[in-house]
C-alpha positions in Angstrom: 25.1 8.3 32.5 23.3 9.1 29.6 19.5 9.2 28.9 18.2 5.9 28.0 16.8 5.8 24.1 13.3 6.7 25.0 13.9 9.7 26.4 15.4 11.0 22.5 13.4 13.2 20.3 13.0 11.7 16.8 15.9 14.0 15.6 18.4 12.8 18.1 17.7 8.7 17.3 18.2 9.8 13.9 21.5 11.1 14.4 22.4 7.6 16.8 20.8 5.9 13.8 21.4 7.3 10.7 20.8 6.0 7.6 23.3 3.9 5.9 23.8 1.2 3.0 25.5 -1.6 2.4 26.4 -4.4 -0.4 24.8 -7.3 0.0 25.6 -9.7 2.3 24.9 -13.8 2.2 24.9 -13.5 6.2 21.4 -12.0 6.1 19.5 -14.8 5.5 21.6 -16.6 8.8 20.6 -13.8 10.9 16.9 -14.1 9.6 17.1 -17.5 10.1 18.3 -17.5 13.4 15.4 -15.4 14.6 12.7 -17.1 12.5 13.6 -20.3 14.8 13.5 -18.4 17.9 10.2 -16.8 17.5 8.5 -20.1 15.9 9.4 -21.4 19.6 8.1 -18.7 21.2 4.7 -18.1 19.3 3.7 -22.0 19.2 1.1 -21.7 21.6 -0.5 -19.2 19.0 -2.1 -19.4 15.9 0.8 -18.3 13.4 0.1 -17.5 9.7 3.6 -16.9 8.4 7.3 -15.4 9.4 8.6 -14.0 6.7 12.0 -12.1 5.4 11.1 -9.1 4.1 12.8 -5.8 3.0 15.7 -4.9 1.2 17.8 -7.4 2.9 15.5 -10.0 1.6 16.3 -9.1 -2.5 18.9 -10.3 -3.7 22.1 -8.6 -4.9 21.2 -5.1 -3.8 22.4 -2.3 -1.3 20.5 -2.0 1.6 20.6 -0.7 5.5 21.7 -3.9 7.2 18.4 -4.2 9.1 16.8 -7.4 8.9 12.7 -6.9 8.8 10.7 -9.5 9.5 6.8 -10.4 9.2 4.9 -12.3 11.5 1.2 -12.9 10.2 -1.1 -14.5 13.0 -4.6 -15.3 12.5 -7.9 -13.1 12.4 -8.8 -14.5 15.6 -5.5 -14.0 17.8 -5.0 -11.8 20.2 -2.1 -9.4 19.1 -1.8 -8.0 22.2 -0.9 -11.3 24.0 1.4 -12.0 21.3 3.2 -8.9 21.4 4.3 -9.3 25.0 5.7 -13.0 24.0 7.8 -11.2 21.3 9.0 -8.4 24.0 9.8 -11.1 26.6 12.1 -13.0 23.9 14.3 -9.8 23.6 12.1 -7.4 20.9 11.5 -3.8 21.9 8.2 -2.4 21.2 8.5 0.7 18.6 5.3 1.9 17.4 1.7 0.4 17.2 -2.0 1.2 15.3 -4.6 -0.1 14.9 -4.3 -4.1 14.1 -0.2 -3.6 13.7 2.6 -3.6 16.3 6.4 -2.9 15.2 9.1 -3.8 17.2 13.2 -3.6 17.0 16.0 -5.4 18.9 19.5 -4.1 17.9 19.4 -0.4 18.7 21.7 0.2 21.7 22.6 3.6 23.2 26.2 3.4 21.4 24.2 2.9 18.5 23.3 0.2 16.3 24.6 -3.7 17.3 26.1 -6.3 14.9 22.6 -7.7 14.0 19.4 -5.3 14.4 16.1 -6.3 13.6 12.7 -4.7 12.8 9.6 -6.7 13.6 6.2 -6.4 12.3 3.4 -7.9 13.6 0.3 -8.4 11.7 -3.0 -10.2 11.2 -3.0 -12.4 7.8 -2.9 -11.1 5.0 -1.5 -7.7 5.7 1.2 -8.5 3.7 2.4 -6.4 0.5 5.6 -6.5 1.4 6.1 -9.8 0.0 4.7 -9.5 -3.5 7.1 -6.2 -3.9 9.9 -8.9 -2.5 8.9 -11.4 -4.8 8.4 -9.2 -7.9 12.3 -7.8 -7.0 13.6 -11.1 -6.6 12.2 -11.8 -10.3 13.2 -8.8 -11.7 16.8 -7.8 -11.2 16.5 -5.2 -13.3 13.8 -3.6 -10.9 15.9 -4.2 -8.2 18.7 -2.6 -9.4 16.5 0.5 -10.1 15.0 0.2 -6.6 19.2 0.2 -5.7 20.1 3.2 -7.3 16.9 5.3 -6.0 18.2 4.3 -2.3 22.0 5.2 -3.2 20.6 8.6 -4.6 18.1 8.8 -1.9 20.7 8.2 1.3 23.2 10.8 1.9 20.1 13.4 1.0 17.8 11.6 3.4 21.0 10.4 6.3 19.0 11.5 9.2 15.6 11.9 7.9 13.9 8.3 8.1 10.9 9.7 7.3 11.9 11.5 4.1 14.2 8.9 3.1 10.7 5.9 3.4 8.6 9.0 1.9 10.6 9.4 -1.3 10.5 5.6 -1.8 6.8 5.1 -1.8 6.0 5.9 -5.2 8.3 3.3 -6.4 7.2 0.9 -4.3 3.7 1.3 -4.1 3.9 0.9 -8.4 5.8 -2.3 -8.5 3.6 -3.8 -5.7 0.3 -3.2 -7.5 2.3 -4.9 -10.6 3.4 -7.6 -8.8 -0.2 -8.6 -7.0 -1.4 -8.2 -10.3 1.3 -11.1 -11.9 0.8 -13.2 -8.1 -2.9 -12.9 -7.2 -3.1 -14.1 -3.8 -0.1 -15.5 -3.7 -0.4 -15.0 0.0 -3.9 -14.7 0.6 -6.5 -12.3 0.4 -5.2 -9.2 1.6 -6.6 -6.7 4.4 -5.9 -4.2 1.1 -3.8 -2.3 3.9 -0.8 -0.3 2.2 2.2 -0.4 3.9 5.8 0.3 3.4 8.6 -0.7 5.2 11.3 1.0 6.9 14.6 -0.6 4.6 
């Protein structure tokens, strides 16, 4: 039997998991969908902010990995930890955690990856950049097709390298977030001024 997925060094997930892209696909927003509805039930006992579809996945029209991120904001007040153990019970795996952030993924099997796979983040309110850059994308299809073609040149360099692959994207997105919470000011609430990039 093989070793179970936490046993892997970072290199050998990324050749189980390697990069890849995608065209769009209108099934996205079902699979999103489907989840958002599952952890709405879950989380009711706690103060929820927002669940949100975020990432590539989430513009429209482009390439992306077919990993569906999501956002769940809770309130200053919640306990994150207490949250987090509803989200593992309801099928999540925990992925990485810091300080006032817990990531999680469900999909990732030791064949590889399933027909839907996830990415989780959990947040207080108002760590949420991600979806002014969404937003600004979704407005500008010529930026998203620029954000496209840096991830097409970006993927066969970066295949098993999700570090360097999210590292050679921050400069783009880090620019057209600043420009788009410039054109949305608090859109989505004042913001923990955290910045954060996600792992499409």
């Amino acid at each position: 039997m093989g070793r179970e997925l936490s046993e892997l060094t970072l290199e050998e997930l990324w050749e189980i998991f390697p990069i890849f892209l995608t065209e769009h696909r209108p099934e996205w927003k079902d699979y999103y969908a489907e989840q958002e509805r599952i952890l709405s039930d879950a989380l009711h006992p706690f103060q929820i902010r927002r669940i949100a579809h975020i990432g590539s996945t989430a513009i429209k029209e482009i390439w992306a990995k077919p990993i569906i991120d999501i956002l769940v904001e809770i309130d200053a007040d919640e306990d994150i930890e207490a949250v987090a153990k509803v989200i593992e019970r309801i099928g999540f795996t925990r992925m990485a955690e810091k300080q006032d952030r817990i990531s999680f993924n469900r999909g990732y099997t030791k064949n590889g990856f399933a027909q839907k796979v996830y990415h989780l983040h959990l947040r207080f309110a108002g760590d949420n950049r991600e979806l002014y850059f969404r937003d600004y994308l979704n407005a500008h299809p010529d930026t998203a097709k620029a954000y496209e073609q840096l991830k097409l040149g970006l993927w066969k360099q970066y295949e098993h390298n999700r570090d360097g692959y999210t590292e050679a994207k921050t400069a783009f997105i880090e620019t057209y977030t600043e420009r788009a919470r410039a054109l949305y000011p608090n859109r989505y609430g004042n913001s923990r001024n955290q910045i954060s990039f996600f792992q499409e």
